[in-house]
C-alpha positions as CSV (number, residue, x, y, z in Angstrom):
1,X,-31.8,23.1,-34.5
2,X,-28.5,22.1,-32.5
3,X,-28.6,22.9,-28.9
4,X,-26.4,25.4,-27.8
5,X,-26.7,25.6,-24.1
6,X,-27.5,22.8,-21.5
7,X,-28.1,22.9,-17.8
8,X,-28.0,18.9,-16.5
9,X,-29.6,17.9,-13.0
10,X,-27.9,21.4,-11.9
11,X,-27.7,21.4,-7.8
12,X,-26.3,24.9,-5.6
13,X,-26.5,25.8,-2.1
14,X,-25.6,28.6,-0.3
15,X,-25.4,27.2,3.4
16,X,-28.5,25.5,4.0
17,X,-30.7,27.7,1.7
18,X,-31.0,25.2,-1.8
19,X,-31.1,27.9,-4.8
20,X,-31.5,25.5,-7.6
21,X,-32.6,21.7,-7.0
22,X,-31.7,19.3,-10.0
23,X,-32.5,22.0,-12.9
24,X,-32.2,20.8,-16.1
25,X,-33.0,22.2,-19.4
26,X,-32.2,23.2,-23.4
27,X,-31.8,26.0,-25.3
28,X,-31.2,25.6,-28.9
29,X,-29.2,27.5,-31.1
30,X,-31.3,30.7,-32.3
31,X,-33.9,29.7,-30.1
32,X,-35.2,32.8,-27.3
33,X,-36.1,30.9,-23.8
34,X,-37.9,32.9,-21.4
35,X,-37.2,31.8,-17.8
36,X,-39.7,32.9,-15.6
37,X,-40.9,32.4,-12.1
38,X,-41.7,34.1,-8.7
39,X,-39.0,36.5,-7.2
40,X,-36.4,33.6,-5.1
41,X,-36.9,31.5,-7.7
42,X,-33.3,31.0,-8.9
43,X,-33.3,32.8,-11.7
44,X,-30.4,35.2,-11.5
45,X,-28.6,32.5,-9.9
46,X,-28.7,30.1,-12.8
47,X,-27.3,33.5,-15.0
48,X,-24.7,33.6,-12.8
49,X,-24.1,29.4,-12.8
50,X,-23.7,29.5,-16.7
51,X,-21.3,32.7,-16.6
52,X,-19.4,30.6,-13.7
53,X,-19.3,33.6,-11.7
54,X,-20.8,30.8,-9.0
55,X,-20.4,27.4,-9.1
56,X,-23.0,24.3,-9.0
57,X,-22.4,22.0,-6.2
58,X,-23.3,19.1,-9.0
59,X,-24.7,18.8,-12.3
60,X,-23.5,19.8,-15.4
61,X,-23.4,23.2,-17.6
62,X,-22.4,22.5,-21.5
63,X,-22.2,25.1,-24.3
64,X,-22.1,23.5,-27.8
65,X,-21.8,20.1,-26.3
66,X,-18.8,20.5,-23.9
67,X,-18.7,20.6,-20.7
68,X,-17.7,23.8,-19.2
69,X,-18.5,23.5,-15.7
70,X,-14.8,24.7,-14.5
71,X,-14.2,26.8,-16.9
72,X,-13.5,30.5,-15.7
73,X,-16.2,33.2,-16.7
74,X,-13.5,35.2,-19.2
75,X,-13.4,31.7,-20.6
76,X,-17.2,31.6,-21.2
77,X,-17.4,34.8,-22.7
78,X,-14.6,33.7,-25.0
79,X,-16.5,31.1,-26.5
80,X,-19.9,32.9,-26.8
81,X,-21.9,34.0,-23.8
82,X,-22.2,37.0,-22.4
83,X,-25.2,38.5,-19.7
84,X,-26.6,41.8,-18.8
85,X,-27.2,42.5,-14.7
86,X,-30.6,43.5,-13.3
87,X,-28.9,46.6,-11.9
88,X,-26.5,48.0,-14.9
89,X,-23.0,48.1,-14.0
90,X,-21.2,50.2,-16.8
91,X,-17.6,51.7,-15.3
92,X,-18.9,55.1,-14.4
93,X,-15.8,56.6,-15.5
94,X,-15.6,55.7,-18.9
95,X,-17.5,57.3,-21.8
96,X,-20.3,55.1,-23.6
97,X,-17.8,54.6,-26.1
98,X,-15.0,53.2,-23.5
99,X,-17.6,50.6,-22.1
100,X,-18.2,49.3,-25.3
101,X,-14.6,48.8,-26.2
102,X,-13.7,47.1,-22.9
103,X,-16.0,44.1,-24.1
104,X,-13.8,44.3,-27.5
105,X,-10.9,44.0,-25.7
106,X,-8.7,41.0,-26.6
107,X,-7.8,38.8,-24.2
108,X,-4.0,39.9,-24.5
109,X,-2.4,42.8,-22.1
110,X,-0.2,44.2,-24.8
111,X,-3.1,44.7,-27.1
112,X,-5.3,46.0,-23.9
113,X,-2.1,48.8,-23.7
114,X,-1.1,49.0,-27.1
115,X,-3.5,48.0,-29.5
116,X,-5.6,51.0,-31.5
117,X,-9.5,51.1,-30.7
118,X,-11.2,50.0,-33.7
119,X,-13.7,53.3,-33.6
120,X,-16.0,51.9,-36.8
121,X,-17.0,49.0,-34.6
122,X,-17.6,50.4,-31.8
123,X,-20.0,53.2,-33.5
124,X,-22.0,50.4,-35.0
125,X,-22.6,48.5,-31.7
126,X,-23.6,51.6,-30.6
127,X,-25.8,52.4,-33.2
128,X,-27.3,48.8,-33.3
129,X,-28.7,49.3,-29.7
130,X,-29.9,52.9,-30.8
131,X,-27.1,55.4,-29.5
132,X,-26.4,58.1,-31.7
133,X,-23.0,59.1,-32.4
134,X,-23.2,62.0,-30.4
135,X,-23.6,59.6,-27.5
136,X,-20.4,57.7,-27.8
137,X,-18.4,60.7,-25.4
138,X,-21.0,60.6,-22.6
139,X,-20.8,59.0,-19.1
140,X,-23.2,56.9,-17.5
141,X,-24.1,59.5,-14.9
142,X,-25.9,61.4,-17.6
143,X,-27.7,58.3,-19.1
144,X,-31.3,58.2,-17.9
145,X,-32.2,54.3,-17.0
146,X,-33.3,53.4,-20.8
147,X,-30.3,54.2,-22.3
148,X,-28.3,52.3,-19.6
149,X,-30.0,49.3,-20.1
150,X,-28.8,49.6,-23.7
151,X,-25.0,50.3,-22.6
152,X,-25.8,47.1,-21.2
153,X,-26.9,45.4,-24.0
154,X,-24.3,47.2,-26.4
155,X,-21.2,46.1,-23.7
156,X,-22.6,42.3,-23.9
157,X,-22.7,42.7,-27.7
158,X,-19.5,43.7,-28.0
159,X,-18.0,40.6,-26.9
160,X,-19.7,38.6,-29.7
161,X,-22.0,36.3,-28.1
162,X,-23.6,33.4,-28.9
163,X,-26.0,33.5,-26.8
164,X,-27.0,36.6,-24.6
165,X,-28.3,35.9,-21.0
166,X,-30.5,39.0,-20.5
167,X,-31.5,39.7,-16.3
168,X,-34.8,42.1,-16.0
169,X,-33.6,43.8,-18.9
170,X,-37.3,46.2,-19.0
171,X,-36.7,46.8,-15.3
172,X,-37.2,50.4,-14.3
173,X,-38.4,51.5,-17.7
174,X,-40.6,53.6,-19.1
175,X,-43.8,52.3,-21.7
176,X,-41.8,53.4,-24.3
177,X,-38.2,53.0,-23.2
178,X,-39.6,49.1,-22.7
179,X,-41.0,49.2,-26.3
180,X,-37.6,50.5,-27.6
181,X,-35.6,48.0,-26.2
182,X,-38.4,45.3,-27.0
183,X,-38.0,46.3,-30.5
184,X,-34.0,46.1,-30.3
185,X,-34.6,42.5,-29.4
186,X,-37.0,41.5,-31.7
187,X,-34.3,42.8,-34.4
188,X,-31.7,41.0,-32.9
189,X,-33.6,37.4,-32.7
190,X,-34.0,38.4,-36.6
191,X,-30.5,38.8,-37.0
192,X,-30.4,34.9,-35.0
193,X,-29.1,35.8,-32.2
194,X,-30.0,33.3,-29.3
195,X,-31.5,34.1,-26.2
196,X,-32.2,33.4,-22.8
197,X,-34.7,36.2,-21.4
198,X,-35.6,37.0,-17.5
199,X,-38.4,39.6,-16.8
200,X,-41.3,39.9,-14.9
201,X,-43.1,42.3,-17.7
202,X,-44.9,39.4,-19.5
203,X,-46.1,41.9,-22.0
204,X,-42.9,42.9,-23.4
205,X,-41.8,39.2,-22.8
206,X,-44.2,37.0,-24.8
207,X,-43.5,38.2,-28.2
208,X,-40.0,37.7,-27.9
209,X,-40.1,34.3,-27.1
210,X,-40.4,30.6,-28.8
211,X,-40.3,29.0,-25.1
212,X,-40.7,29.4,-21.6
213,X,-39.3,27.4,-18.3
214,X,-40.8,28.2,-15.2
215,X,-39.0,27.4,-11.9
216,X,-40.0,28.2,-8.0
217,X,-37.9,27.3,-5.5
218,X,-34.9,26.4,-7.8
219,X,-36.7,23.5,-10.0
220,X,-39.0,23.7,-13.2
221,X,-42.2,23.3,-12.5
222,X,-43.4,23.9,-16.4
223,X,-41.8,24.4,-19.7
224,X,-43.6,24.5,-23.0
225,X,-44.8,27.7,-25.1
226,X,-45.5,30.8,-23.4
227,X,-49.2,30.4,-23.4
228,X,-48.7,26.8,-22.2
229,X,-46.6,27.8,-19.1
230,X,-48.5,30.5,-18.5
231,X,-51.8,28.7,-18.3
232,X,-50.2,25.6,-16.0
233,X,-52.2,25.9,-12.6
234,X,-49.0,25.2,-10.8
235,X,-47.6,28.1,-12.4
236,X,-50.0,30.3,-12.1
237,X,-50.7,29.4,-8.5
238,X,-46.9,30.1,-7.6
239,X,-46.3,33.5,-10.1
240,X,-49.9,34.7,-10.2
241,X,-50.8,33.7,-6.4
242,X,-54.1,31.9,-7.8
């Protein structure tokens, strides 16, 4: 496998608080990384170092071997990642259907204004993350949290990713909304889509993973397979408290 995404010796600090101290790893192309790790850890922060919504005070971020440290984050979604949020942040006053087509968008203004909505696309993103097409014309103030987390996952599909950063995607869901969108990913890693997964539900999380990092206070402290990382003593003493 090629790699797809690299984090080199990656350093940021907000004041005097160090968020991520020389973290450095691989994710191959079609590969699912989980990236795990007590709350503080960094994790969120490095999702929003490889969007560029931050950036590092040194190291390097590369995607498909270039270096893409100052590039803008609509330039980063143009060339293949995308991320959900741990809190979903559709735009509450567009339909579902709306939020998927703002991720379709081109990046041109007079196709933003003028261009037709290609309908057919947007009903099969929606299908794919299990809307029906009866839910294309609602808002998200009548979505209960499940479905959210799908407009999430439908709005980051939409832009054509690469690679999909996902941020406690089975947060604030039900056994079975969790199994439903557990069972969306699974089909999507079939499909070869490439993943990089935060969650602390390490049920839902194991099956959908080839790898794991595990980080506490901004570094990696253990990578390997999940069962490997998950049986480290130095992980389990700082995720696990043992």
């Amino acid at each position: 496998m090629a790699t797809l995404l690299e984090l080199d010796n990656v350093f940021k600090r907000f004041g005097g608080i160090v968020a991520t101290n020389g973290l450095s790893f691989n994710v191959e192309k079609g590969e699912s990384l989980a990236l795990i790790g007590p709350n503080g850890a960094g994790k969120t922060t490095i999702f929003s170092l490889i969007m560029g919504e931050i950036r590092q005070n040194s190291g390097a971020i590369r995607f498909k071997g270039h270096d893409i440290s100052a590039l803008p984050t609509h330039e980063r979604i143009k060339r293949g990642i995308s991320r959900t949020y741990q809190v979903p942040r559709p735009f509450g006053d567009m339909d579902v259907a709306q939020n998927i087509r703002v991720g379709m968008t081109p990046d041109n203004l007079w196709q933003m204004v003028f261009g037709a909505p290609d309908l057919q696309a947007e009903l099969e993103i929606a299908r794919s993350v299990g809307f029906r097409e009866e839910d294309l014309a609602r808002t998200p103030s009548t979505l209960s949290m499940g479905d959210l987390r799908k407009l999430e996952l439908a709005r980051t599909l939409a832009t054509k990713p690469e690679i999909m950063l996902l941020d406690e995607v089975f947060a604030g869901l039900t056994v079975a909304e969790i199994d439903q969108i557990a069972e969306l990913l699974a089909e999507k890693r079939k499909e070869g889509m490439t993943f990089i997964i935060v969650s602390h539900d390490l049920r839902a999380l194991e099956p959908l993973v080839d790898r794991a990092v595990a980080m506490t206070f901004g570094k990696a402290i253990a990578e390997g397979s999940f069962g490997e990382v998950m049986g480290d003593a130095a992980v389990r003493a700082a995720y696990l408290g043992e």
